[in-house]
MDTraj code that builds the backbone (N, CA, C; nanometers):
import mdtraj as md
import numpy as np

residues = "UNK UNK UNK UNK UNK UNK UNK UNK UNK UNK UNK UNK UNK UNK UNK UNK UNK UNK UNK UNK UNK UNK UNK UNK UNK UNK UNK UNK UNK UNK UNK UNK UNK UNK UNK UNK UNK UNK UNK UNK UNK UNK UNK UNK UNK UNK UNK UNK UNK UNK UNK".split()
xyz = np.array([
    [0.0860, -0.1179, 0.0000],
    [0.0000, 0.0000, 0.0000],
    [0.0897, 0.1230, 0.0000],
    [0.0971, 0.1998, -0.0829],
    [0.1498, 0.3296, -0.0985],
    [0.0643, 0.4576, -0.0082],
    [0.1034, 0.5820, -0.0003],
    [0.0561, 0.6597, 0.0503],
    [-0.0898, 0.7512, -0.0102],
    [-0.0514, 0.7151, -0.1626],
    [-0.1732, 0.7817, -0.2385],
    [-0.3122, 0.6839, -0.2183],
    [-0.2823, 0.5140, -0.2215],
    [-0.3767, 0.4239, -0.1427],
    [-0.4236, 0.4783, -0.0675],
    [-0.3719, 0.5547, 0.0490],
    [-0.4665, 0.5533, 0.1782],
    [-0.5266, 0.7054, 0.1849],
    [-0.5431, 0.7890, 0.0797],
    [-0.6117, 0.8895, 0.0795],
    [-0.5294, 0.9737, 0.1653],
    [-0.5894, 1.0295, 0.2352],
    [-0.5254, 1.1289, 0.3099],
    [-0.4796, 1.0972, 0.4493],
    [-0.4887, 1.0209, 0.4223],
    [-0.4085, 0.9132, 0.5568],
    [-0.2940, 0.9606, 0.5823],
    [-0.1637, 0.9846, 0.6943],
    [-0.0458, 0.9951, 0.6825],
    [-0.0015, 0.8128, 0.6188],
    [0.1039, 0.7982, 0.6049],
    [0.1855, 0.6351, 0.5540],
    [0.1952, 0.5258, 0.7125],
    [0.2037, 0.6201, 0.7883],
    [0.2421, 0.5542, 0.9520],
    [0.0730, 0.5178, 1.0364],
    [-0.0018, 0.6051, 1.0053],
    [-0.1059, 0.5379, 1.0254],
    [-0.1875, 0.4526, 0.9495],
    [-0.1829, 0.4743, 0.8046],
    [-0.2144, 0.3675, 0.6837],
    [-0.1680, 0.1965, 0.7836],
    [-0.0284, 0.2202, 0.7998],
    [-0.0331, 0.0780, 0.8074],
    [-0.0713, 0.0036, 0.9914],
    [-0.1070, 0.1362, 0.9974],
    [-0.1444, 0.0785, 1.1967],
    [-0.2412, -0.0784, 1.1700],
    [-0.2443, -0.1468, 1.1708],
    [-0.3413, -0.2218, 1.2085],
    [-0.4631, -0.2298, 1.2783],
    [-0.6439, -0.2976, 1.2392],
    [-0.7053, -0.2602, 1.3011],
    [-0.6949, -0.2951, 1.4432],
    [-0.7744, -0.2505, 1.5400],
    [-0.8076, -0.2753, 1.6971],
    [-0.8395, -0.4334, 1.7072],
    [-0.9381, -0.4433, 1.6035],
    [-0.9387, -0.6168, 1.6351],
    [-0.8797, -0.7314, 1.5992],
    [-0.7558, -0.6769, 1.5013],
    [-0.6730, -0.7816, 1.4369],
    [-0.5556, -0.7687, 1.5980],
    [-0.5271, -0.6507, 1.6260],
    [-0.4346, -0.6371, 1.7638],
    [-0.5058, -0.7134, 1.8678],
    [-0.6482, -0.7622, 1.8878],
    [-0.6772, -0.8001, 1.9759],
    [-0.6505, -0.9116, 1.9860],
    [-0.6711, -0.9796, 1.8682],
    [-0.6395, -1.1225, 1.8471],
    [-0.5105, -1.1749, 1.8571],
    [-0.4123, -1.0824, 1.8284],
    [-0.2522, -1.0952, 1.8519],
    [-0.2471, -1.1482, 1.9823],
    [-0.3421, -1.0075, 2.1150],
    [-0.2660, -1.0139, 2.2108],
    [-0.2862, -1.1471, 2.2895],
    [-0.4477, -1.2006, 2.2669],
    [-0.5046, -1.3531, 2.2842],
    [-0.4057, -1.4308, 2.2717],
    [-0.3281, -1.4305, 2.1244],
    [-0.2423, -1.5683, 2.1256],
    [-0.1608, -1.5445, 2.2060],
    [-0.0880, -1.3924, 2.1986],
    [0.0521, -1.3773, 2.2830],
    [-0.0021, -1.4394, 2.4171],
    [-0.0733, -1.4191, 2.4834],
    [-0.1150, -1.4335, 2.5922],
    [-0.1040, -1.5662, 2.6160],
    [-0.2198, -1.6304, 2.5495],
    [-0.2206, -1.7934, 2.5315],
    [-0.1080, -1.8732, 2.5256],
    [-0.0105, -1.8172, 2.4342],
    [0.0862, -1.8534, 2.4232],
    [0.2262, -1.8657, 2.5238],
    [0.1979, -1.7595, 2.6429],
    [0.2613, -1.7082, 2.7488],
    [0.2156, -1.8311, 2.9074],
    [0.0946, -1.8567, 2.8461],
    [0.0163, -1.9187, 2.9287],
    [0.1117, -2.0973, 2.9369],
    [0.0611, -2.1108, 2.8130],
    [0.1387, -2.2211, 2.8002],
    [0.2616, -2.2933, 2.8509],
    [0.3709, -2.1529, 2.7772],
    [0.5320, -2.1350, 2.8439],
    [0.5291, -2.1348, 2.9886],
    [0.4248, -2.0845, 3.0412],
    [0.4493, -2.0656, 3.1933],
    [0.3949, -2.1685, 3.2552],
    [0.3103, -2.2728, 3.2368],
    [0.2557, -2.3756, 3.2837],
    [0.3971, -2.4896, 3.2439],
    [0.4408, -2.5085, 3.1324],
    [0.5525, -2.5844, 3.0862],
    [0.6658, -2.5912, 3.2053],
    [0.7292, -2.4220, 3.2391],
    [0.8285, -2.3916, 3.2995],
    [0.7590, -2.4603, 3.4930],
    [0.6573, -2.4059, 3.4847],
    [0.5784, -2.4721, 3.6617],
    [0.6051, -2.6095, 3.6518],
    [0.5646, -2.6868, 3.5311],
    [0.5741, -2.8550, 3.5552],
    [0.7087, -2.8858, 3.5721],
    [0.7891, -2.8454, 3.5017],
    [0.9450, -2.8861, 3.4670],
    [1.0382, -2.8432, 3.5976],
    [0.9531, -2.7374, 3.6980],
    [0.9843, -2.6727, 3.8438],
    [0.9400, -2.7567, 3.9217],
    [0.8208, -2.8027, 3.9178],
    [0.7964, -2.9480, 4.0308],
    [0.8173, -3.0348, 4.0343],
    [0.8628, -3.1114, 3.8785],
    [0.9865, -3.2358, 3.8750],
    [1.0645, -3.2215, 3.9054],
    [1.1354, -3.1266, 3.9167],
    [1.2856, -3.1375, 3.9574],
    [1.2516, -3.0637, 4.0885],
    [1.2259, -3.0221, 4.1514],
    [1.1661, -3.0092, 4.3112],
    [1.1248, -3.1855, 4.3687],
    [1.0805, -3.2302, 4.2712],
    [0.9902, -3.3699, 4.3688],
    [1.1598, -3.5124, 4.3208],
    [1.2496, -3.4648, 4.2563],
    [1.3350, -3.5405, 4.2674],
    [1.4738, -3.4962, 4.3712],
    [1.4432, -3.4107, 4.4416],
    [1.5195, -3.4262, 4.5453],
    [1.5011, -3.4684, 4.6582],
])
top = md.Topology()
chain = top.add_chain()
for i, resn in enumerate(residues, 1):
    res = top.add_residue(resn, chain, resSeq=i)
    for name in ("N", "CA", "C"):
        top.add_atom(name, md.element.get_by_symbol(name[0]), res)
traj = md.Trajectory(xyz[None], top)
């Protein structure tokens, strides 16, 4: 998308992304954070329950 694309848009807000495509990002990031941190807790109480 060029700048004449977005009408009178500045170029830096043309490419902001909408609110609900960011929302969905932050879901996975999140989800995804969720995960890592449940992984890192299990892999902390095995090696806690083998000493």
């Amino acid at each position: 998308m060029t700048v004449s694309d977005s009408g009178d848009r500045p170029a830096l807000l043309a490419a902001t992304p909408s609110a609900d495509r960011v929302t969905e990002w932050l879901w996975t990031l999140a989800a995804l954070g969720g995960v890592l941190t449940l992984l890192v807790v299990l892999f902390t109480v095995e090696l806690l329950l083998r000493l």
